[in-house]
N, C-alpha and C positions, 0 to 999 in steps of 0.2 A: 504494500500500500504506500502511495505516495505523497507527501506532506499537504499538494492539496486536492485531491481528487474530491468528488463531489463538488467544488469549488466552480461556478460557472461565472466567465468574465465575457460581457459585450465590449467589443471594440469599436468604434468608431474612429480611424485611426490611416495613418497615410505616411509614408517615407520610414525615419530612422528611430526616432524618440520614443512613441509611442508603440510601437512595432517590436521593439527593441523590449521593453518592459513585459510586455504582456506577452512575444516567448519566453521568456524565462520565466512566466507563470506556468505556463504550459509543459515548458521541462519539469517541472515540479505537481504534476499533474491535471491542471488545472484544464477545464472544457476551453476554451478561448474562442469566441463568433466573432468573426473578422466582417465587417460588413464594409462591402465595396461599392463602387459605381457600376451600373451594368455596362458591358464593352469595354471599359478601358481597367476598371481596378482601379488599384492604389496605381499611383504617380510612379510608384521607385517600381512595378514591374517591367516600365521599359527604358529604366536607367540606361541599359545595358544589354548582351546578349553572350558574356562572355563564364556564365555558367554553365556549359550544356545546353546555350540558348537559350536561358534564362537570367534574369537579372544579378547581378553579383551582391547588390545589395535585399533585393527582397528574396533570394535566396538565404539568404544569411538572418534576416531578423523572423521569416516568416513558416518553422515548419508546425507544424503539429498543433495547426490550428485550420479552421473550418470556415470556409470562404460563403459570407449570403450576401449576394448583389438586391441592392435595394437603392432605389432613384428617389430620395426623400423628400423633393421637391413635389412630392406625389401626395395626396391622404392614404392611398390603399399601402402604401410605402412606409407610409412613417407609422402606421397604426401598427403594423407588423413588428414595428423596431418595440415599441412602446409595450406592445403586448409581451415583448423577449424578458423585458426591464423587470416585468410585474415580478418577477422570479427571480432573477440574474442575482447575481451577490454582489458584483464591483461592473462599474460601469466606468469606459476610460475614452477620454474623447480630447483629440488636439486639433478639434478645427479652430478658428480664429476667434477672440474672445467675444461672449454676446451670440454665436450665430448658434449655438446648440438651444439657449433660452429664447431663442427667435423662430425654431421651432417645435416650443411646448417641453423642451427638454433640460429647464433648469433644474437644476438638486431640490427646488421646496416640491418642483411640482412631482416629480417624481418618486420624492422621497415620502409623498404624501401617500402614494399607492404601493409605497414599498417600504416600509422602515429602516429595513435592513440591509439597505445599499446602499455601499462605498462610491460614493461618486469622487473618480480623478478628473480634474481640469488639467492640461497639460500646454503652458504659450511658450511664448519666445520671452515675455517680461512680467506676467502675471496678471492676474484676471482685474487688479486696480492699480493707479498710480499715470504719469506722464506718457507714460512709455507703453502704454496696454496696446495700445492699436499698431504698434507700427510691424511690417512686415520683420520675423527673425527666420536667418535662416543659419546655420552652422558656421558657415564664416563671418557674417556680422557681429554672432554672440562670442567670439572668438575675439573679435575686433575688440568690442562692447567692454567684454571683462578683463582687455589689457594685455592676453595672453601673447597677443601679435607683438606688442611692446618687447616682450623677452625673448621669443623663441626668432629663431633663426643668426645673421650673422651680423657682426655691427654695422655692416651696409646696409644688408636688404631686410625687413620685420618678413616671416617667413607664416604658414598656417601649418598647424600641426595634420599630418597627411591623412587622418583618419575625421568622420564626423565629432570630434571630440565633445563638442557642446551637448550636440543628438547623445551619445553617448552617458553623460555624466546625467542628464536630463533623467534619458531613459533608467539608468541606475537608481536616482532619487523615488523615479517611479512607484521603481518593483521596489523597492525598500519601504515608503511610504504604506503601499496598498497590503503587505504582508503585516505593518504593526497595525495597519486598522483592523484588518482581518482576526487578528490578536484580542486588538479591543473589542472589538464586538462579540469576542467569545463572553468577555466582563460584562458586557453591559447591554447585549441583545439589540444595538441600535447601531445604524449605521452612518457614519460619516463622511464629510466631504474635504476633499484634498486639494490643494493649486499648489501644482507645479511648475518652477520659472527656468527656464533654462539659463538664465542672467544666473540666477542664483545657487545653479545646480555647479554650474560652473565657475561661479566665482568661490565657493568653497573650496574648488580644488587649486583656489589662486591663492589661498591664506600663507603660504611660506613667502612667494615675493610681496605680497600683499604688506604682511607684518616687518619685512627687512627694510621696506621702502617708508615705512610709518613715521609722523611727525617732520617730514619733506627730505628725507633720507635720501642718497643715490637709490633707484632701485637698480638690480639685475641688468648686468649688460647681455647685448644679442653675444654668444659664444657661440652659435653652430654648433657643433656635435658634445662639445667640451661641458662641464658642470661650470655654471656664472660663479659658483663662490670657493670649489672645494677644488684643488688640485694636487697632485694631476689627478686628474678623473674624466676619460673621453676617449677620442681616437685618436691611435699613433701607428705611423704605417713601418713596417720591417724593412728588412731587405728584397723580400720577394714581391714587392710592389701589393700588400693585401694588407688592412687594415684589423688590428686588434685592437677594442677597446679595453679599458683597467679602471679600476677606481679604490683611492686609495679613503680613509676614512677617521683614523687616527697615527696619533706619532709612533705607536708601535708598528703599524703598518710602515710607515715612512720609513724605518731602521730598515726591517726586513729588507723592503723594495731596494734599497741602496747597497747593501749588503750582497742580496742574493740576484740582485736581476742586473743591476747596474755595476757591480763589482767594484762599487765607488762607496764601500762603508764612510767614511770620512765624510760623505756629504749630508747626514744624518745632522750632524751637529755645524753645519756652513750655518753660523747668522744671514745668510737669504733665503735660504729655506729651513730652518730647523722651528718653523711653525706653521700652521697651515694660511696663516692669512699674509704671511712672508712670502710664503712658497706662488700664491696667487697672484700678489702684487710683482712678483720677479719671474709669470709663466714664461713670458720668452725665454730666456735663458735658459729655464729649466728643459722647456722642452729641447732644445738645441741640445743638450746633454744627453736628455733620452733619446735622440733621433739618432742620434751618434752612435750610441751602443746599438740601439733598434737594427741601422743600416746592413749590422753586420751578421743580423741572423734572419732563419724565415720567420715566417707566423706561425709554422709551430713549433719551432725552439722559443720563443717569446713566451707561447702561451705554457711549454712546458718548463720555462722558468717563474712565470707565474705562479702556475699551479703547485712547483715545490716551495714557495715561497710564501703558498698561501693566501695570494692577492687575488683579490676579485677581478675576473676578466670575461670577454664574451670577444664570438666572430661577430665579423656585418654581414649576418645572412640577408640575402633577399628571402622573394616570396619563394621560389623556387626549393631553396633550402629550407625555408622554415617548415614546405610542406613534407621534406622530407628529414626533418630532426630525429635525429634518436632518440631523444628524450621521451617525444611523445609516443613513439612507437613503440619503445622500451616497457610504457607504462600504459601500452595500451589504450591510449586516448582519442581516437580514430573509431568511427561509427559510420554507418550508412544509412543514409535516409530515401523514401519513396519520392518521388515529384512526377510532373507532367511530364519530362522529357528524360523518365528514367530515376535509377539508382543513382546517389550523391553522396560522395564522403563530406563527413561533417565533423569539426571537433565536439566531444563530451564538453558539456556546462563543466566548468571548475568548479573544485570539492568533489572530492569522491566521500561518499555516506556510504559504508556497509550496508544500512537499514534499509533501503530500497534502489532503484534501477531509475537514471532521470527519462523523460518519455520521450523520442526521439522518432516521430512521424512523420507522415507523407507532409512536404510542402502543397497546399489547394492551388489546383484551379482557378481562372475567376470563375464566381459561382458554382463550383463543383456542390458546396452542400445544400443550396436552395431549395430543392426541391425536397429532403429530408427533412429541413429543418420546417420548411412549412405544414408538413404534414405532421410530424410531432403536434405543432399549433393548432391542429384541427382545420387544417384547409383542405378541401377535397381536389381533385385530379383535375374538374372544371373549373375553383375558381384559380388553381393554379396558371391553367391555360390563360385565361381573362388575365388574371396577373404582370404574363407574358406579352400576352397581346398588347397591353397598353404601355408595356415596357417599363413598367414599375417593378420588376424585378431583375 
């Protein structure tokens, strides 16, 4: 049994954020109703076509969930959504603030015919304030909460290459909807959650946030390197291939100089025999390790590392990472159903002895419609009618 089976969530829901949340309900057992547009779906199923011809991203946020196309702009449409709600335990919906209460589907009204529903709002800046309305999307909220500020090089402000905002959003999500889930085991009543991705993401901005505090320098752009701890980033060998390291305290700093660099002596140089020494004097420093680095490969580097005890990684690509040891080592590779076939997928992180996470067919658009209406008591004719009028 899986931690939430029986647990049914409607989605209302479209791209990264929300998509993102509410599979990892699903890995966890949860029913998940994905309700699309009829003909086209979610937006992110033709990002792309480079999964098996299928999207790379709505491959990724959407398996094991159950696709109902419904055209809301419709009554026979939205009655359908409304009658799923009567029942549903969490409701999760990121279209644009106002427009779900613009069609009968605010938290009082809802929560009037259902007590015990989690209603998630999920924006770009939150459901009140300056900033409610204006369009967010992954790079702006990126923009927004400064992160462009630090990452990349002291020339160019750089976007970190993945949906990160989507991301930390969609985390807050599933986080959020599991303690309410919680609560209302307490208290038999269900509540209502806003999600901002401003805010989802500016938590995870609290270490430059707080070094920059009271008009501080913040965080210079360093490209691959750590802004404040060094050395800590990439340095390339002799074999022209790149090992990153990081070092973390002065104990490490002895070892490294000792066992990698063969230069004990430089343990105790007044330029670097502290870590905010050693940062303020990188060039140099690095010039010393590039020195030594020139004369071995990458993995003599890393197997001086390793006896030394320093933390280090390769620069895999994609390519690599799909074929790491690690994961395979441990087994972490699964295969899922979809339209265009069989799809390896990684396991959700955390392995629990106590149950298996759920790992199903990615839908169709509209693959469960016609199931899910008839659960509802709609018969075969007013299905067809449904059809006809393209309300489903």
């Amino acid at each position: 049994m899986r931690p939430l089976d029986g647990i049914t969530i409607v989605a209302l829901e479209h791209v990264i954020a929300a998509p993102f949340a509410t599979r990892q309900l699903a890995d966890l057992g949860a029913r998940v109703i994905k309700i699309e547009r009829p003909g086209g779906g979610d937006f992110a199923r033709n990002y792309d076509e480079r999964a098996q011809g299928m999207s790379s991203h709505f491959t990724w946020v959407n398996r094991s969930k159950e696709s109902l196309t419904l055209d809301l702009k419709q009554d026979a449409a939205l009655s359908i959504l409304k009658k799923l709600l009567e029942t549903a335990d969490v409701f999760v919906q990121n279209l644009a603030p106002g427009a779900a209460a613009r069609m009968g589907l605010s938290p009082d009204t809802l929560q009037a015919i259902n007590p015990k529903l989690i209603y998630c709002n999920l924006s770009g800046y939150g459901e009140d304030g300056p900033y409610r309305d204006k369009k967010a999307y992954d790079l702006l909220i990126q923009s927004e909460a400064g992160l462009l500020s630090i990452t990349g090089t002291p020339e160019v402000p750089s976007k970190v290459g993945i949906s990160i905002a989507d991301i930390a959003a969609g985390m807050y999500t599933y986080t959020n909807i599991l303690a309410a889930l919680l609560q209302r085991q307490k208290t038999g009543k269900g509540s209502v959650i806003d999600i901002s991705m401003l805010e989802a993401l500016g938590e995870w901005m609290g270490y430059p946030m707080y070094y920059s505090m009271d008009g501080a320098s913040p965080p210079p752009r360093t490209g691959a390197a750590h802004a404040t701890i060094f050395p800590y980033g990439p340095y390339q060998a002799g074999d022209g291939k790149t090992v990153m390291l990081g070092l973390q305290n002065e104990r490490e700093w002895a070892l490294f100089c000792e066992k990698v660099l063969n230069q004990p002596e430089l343990a105790n140089d007044p330029r670097f025999d502290k870590n905010f020494k050693r940062n303020e004097n990188r060039t140099e420093l690095t010039q010393i390790i590039l020195k030594i680095f020139s004369t071995l490969t990458s993995e003599q580097v890393i197997a001086k590392l390793d006896e030394a005890q320093i933390a280090n990684a390769s620069l895999n690509d994609m390519h690599q990472f799909w074929a790491h040891p690690q994961l395979k080592a441990r087994g972490r590779w699964a295969s899922v159903d979809s339209p265009k076939g069989q799809i390896s997928a990684l396991l959700p992180p955390g392995v629990n002895n106590s149950y298996q996470y759920r790992m199903d067919k990615i839908p169709g658009i509209g693959e469960h419609t016609t199931a899910i209406l008839k659960a509802l008591g709609y018969q075969d004719n007013d299905i067809a009618d449904l059809r006809l009028k393209q309300a489903i």
